[in-house]
LUMLUM-400017 format. One record per residue (C-alpha): x, y, z; residue in one letter. Coordinates in pm, whole numbers, padded with zeros to 5 digits, always signed. Example, Ala and Ser with C-alpha at 12.3 -4.5 7.8 and 13.67 -1.06 7.14 Angstrom:
! LUMLUM-400017
+01230-00450+00780a;+01367-00106+00714s;
//
This chain:
! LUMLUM-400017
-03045+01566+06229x;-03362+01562+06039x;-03464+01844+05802x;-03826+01848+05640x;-03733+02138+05358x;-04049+02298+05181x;-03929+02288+04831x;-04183+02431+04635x;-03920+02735+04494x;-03789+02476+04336x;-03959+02382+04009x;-03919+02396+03609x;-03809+02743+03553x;-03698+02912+03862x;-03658+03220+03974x;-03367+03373+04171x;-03481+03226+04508x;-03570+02900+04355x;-03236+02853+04192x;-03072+02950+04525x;-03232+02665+04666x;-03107+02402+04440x;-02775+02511+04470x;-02796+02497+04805x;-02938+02179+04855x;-02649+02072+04632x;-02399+02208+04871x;-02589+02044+05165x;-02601+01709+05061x;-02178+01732+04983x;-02053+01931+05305x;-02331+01774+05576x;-02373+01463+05450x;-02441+01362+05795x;-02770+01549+05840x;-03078+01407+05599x;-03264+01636+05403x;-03637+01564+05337x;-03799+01753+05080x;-04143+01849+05004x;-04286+01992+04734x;-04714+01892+04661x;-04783+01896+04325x;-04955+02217+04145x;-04837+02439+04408x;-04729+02709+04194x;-05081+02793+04079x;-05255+02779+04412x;-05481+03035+04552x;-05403+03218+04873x;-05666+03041+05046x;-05456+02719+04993x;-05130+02837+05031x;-05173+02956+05403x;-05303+02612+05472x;-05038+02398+05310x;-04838+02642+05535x;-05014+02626+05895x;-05159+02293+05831x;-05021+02014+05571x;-04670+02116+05587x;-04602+02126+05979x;-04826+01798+05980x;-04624+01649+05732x;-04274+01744+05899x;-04389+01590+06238x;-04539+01260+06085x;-04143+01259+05875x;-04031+01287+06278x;-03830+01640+06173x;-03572+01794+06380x;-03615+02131+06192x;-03837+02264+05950x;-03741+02474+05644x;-03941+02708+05458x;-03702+02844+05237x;-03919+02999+04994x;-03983+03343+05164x;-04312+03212+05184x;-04528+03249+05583x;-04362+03016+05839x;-04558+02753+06019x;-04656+02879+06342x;-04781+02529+06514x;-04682+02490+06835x;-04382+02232+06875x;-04259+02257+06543x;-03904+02411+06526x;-03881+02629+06204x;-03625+02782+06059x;-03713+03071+05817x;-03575+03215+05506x;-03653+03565+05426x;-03520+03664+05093x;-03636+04095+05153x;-03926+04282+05327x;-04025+04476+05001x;-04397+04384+05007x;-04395+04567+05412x;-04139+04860+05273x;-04337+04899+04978x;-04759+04762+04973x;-04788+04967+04666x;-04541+04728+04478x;-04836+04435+04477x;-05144+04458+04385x;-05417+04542+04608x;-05620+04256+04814x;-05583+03943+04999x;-05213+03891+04851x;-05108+04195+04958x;-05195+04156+05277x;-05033+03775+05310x;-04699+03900+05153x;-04686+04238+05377x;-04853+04136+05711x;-04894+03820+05773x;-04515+03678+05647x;-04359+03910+05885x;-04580+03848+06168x;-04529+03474+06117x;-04177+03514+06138x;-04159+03601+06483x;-04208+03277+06585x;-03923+03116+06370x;-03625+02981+06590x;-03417+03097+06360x;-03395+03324+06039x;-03194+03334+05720x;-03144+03598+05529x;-02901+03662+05234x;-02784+04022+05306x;-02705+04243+05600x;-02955+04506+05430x;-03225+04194+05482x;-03153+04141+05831x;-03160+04556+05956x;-03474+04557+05807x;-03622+04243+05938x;-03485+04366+06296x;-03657+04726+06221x;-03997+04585+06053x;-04039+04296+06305x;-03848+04364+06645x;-03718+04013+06625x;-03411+04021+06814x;-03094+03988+06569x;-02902+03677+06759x;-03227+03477+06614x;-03089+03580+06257x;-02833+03455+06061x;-02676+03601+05718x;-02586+03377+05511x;-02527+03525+05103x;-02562+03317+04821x;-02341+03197+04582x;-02325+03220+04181x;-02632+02985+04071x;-02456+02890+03725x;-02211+02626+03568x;-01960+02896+03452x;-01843+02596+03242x;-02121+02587+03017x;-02225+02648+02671x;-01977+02830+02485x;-02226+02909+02203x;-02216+03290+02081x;-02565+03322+02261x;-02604+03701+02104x;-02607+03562+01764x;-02864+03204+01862x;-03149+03509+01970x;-03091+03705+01714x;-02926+03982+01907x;-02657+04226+01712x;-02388+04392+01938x;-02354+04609+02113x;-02646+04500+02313x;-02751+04590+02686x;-02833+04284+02901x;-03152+04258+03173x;-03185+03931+03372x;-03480+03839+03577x;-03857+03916+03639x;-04006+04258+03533x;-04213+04362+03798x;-04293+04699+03969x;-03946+04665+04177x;-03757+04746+03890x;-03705+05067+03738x;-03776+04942+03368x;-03924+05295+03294x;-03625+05477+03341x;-03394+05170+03170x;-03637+05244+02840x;-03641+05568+02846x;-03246+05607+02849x;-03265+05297+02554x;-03456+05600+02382x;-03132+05785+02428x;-02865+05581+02314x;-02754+05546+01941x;-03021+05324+01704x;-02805+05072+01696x;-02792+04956+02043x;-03063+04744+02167x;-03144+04592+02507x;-03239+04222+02539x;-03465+04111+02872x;-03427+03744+02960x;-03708+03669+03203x;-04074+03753+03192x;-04299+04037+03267x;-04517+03960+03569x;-04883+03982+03427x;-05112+04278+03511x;-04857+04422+03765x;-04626+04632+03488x;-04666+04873+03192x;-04358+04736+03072x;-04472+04655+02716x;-04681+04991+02646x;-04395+05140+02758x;-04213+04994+02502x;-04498+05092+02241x;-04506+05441+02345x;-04128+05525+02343x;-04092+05350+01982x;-03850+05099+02088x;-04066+04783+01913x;-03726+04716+01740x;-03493+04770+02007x;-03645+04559+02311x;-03572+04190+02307x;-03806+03997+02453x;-03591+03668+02458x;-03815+03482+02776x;-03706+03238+03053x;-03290+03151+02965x;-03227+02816+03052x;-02905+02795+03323x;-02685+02665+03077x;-02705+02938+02794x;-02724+03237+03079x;-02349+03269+03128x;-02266+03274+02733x;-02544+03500+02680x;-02389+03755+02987x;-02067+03711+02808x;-02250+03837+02453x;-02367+04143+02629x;-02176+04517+02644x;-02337+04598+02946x;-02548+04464+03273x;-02775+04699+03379x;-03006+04582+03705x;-03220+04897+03727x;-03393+04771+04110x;-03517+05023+04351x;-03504+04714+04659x;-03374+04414+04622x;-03262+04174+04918x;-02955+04053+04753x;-02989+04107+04327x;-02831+03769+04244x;-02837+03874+03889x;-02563+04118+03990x;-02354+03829+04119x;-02404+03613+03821x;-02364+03907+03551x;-01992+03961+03741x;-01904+03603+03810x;-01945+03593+03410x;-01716+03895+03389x;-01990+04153+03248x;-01976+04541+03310x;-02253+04576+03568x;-02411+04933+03609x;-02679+04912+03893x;-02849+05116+04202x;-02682+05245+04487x;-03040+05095+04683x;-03087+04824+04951x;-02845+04533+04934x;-02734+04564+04531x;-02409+04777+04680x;-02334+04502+04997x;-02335+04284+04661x;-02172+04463+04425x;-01912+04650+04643x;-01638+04829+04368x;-01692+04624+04090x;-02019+04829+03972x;-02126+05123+03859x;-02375+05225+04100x;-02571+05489+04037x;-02774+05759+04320x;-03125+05708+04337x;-03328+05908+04231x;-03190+05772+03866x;-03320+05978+03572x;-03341+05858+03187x;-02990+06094+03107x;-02781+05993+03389x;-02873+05643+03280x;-02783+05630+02954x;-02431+05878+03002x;-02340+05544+03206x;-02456+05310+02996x;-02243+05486+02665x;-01985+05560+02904x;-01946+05154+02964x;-02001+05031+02623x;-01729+05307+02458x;-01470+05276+02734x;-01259+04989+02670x;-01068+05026+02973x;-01315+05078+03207x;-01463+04744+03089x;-01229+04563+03106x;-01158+04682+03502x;-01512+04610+03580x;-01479+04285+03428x;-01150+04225+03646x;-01291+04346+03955x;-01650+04186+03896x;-01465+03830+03867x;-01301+03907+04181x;-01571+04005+04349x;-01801+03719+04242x;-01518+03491+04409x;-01634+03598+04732x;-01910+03471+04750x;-01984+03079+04800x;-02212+02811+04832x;-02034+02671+05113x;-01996+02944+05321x;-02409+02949+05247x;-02456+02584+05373x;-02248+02633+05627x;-02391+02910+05803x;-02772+02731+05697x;-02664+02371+05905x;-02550+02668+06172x;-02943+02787+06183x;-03052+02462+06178x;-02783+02353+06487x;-02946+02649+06686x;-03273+02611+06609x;-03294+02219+06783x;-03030+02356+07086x;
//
């Protein structure tokens, strides 16, 4: 079998879904050798308007996989699927936030694309993938697609747990006890609440954010302004692979403050690196994080946040159980069982 796979996810510094990709790629290419894998991936796509995107989508990308003479196509990206007749395309769908929740994206033409038009174009994938149960109830409730035409299959832990060894605290300047964020500010995340309990805590502990802060969408750094915590709030940037799990190890606490999430692979990766994880009882984070969390009852306010947040960093008992039962829990989840269940998609999708 043939597989033309969209890789555009898949560039310098990734995100969660691009890094997923990789890794399962990887996984591909060792347990189905049998199958070829063709990727694609034009150049500059990553700063394309909308305009272009939905016509690399309906256009050069289906063209592409039928002049390759594809079995399947993959659009792993979460991105709209091709909906030209005769091509067989299987879908990933990483969460339906943008159709939950319009107000989390700006208004205008992206808004639309990311809340109407994605969905819509999935109902004419052969088959879907989507990393959590949470995804696939709400893909069935948002869509009507029926749910034999959707597969779960949950990531695994994105890092070489190997790795550096460095004291990563120390090479970025952090002093412990510090509190740990991983990933993308955006309007998903609950950073006011995170700040506001910072404000809470003693002086001396300080939060570091490894990731950016998604332009003109957040008040994330006037919020930091306004609460006085200039001194407190590490902006350390996109963390190379290779320094992330010494630099989850540095940290006293995980927190992943996310209001929707359609799996929180930070979660995974903070627990697979045996960190205390606090997090929100919301969408998938608790089919992730089962027992080995903290999860905390939305609506979340500023005291309840930091009471768990002390509570983690002065009980040395309790972190060392989460750490224990986050490891365990991390082991659960596989890249195989992931490329095994994605060749299973792309089996039905040809049948």
């Amino acid at each position: 079998m043939r597989v033309f796979i969209d890789t555009r996810g898949v560039h310098r510094h990734p995100t969660g879904a691009g890094k997923a990709l990789a890794y399962l790629l990887r996984q591909l290419h060792a347990d189905f050798p049998g199958h070829q894998y063709v990727p694609c991936a034009p150049d500059g796509a990553e700063t394309w308007r909308l305009a272009r995107q939905i016509l690399w989508g309906q256009a050069g990308l289906p063209w592409r996989s039928l002049r390759a003479r594809a079995d399947v196509l993959h659009v792993p990206s979460g991105a709209a699927a091709a909906i030209v007749p005769g091509v067989r395309v299987v879908m990933t769908v990483h969460d339906l936030a943008p159709t939950r929740h319009p107000e989390l994206l700006p208004p205008g033409r992206g808004r639309w694309y990311w809340s109407r038009w994605v969905p819509f174009t999935a109902r004419f994938a052969r088959r879907l993938l989507v990393p959590s149960a949470f995804t696939k109830r709400d893909l069935v409730a948002l869509t009507g697609i029926p749910e034999a035409r959707i597969v779960v299959a949950p990531w695994g832990v994105p890092l070489d747990l190997t790795g550096s060894s460095a004291d990563m605290g120390r090479a970025y300047g952090l002093a412990e006890p510090f509190v740990l964020y991983v990933g993308t500010i955006d309007r998903r995340k609950d950073y006011r609440t995170l700040l506001a309990a910072m404000q809470r805590l003693h002086p001396a502990i300080s939060l570091a954010v490894a990731g950016t802060v998604i332009a003109g969408r957040t008040d994330f750094a006037e919020t930091v302004r306004r609460l006085g915590l200039e001194h407190r709030v590490k902006m350390l940037g996109y963390v190379v692979e290779r320094d992330l799990p010494a630099l989850y190890r540095a940290a006293a606490v995980f927190v992943y403050p996310s209001l929707y999430e359609g799996f929180g692979l930070p979660v995974l990766e903070a627990m697979a690196c045996g960190t205390p994880v606090i997090t929100y009882n919301a969408a998938s984070l608790p089919e992730v994080a089962g027992d080995a969390a903290r999860l905390l009852d939305c609506p979340v306010t500023p005291d309840a946040l930091a009471e768990e947040i002390g509570r983690v960093i002065e009980d040395r008992a309790l972190r060392r159980e989460l750490s224990e039962r986050g490891r365990e829990r991390a082991r659960a989840f596989d890249w195989a069982t992931t490329a095994h269940r994605t060749v299973q998609a792309y089996e039905a999708a040809v049948a």
